[in-house]
C-alpha positions as CSV (number, residue, x, y, z in Angstrom):
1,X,-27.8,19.5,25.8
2,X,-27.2,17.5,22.8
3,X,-27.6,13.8,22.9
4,X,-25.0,12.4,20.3
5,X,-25.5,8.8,20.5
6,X,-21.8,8.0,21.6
7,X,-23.3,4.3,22.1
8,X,-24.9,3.9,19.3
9,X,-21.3,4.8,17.7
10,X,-20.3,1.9,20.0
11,X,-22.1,-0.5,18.7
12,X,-21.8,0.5,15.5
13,X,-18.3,0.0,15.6
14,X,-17.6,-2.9,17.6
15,X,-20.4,-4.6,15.4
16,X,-18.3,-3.7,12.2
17,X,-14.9,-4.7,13.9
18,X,-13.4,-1.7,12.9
19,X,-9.9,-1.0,15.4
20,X,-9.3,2.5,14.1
21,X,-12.6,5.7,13.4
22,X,-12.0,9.3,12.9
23,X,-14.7,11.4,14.1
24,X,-15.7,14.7,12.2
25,X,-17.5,17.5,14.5
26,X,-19.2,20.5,13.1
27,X,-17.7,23.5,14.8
28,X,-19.9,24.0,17.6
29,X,-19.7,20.8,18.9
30,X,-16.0,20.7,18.7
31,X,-15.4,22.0,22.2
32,X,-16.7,18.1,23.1
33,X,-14.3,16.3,20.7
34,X,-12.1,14.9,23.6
35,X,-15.1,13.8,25.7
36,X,-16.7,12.0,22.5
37,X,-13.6,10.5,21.3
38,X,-13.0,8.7,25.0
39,X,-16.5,7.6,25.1
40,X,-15.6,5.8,22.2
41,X,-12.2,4.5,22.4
42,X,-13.4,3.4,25.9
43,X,-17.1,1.7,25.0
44,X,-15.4,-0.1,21.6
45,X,-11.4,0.1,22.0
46,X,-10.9,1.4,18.7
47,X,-8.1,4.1,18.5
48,X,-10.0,7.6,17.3
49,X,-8.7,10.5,14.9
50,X,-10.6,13.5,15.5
51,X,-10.5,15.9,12.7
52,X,-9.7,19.0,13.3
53,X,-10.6,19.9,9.7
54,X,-13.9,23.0,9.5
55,X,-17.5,21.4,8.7
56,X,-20.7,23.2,8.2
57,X,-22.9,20.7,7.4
58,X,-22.9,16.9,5.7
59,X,-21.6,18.1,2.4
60,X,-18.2,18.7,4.4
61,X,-17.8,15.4,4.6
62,X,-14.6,14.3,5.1
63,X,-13.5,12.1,2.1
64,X,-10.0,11.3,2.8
65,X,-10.7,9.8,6.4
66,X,-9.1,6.5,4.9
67,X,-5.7,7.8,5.3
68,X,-6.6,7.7,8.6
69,X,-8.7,5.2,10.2
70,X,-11.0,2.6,9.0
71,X,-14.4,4.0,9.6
72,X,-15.8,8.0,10.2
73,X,-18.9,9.2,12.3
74,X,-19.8,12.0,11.1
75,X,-21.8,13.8,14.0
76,X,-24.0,16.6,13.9
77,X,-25.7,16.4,10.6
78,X,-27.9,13.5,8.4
79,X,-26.5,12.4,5.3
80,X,-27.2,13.8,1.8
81,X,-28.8,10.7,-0.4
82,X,-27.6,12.7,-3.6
83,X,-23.9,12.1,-2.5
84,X,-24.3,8.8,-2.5
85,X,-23.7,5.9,0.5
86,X,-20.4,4.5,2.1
87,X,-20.6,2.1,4.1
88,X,-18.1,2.9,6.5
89,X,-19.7,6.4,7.6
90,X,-22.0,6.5,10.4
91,X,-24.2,9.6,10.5
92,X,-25.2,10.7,13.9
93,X,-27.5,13.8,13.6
94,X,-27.3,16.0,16.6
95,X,-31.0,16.3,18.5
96,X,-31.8,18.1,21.3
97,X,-34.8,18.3,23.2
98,X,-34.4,21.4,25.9
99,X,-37.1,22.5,28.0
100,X,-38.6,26.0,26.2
101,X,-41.4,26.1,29.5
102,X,-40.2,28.9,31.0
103,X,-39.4,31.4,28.1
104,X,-42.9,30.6,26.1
């Protein structure tokens, strides 16, 4: 249902060089963690972290990910300008475009 740009994150990381990324998930997407973190350990061969930490929205952000891996992609969410840019976060919102046809 969601398309969450798992190549983009790809590139994105194999473009940066990065060999470790933790992944943050709001919690209804979690369910999908394992299935995004092998899309990207397979597409970039970067070892993933997936936080199992709760996230409502981009102001969870999670600001220690550097204990753990190099990088973070944050998915589900765009970031918040006022909290300022790092450079090593990726922001994938989560978009959807379902077919509403047959219920309007």
């Amino acid at each position: 249902m969601f398309d969450l740009e798992t190549d983009r994150a790809v590139r994105w990381i194999l473009d940066r060089g990065f060999k470790s990324v933790a992944i943050q998930l709001p919690e209804g997407l979690k369910a999908r963690a394992v299935e995004i973190s092998d899309a990207i350990r397979s597409g970039s061969g970067a070892s993933v972290v997936i936080s199992g930490d709760p996230c409502y929205g981009a102001c969870d952000l999670l600001r220690g990910y550097k204990s753990h891996a190099e990088a973070l992609v944050h998915f589900g969410h765009s970031p918040i300008p006022s909290m300022g840019a790092d450079g090593d976060v990726l922001f994938i919102e989560a978009r959807a475009a379902p077919d509403i046809s047959s219920a309007v």
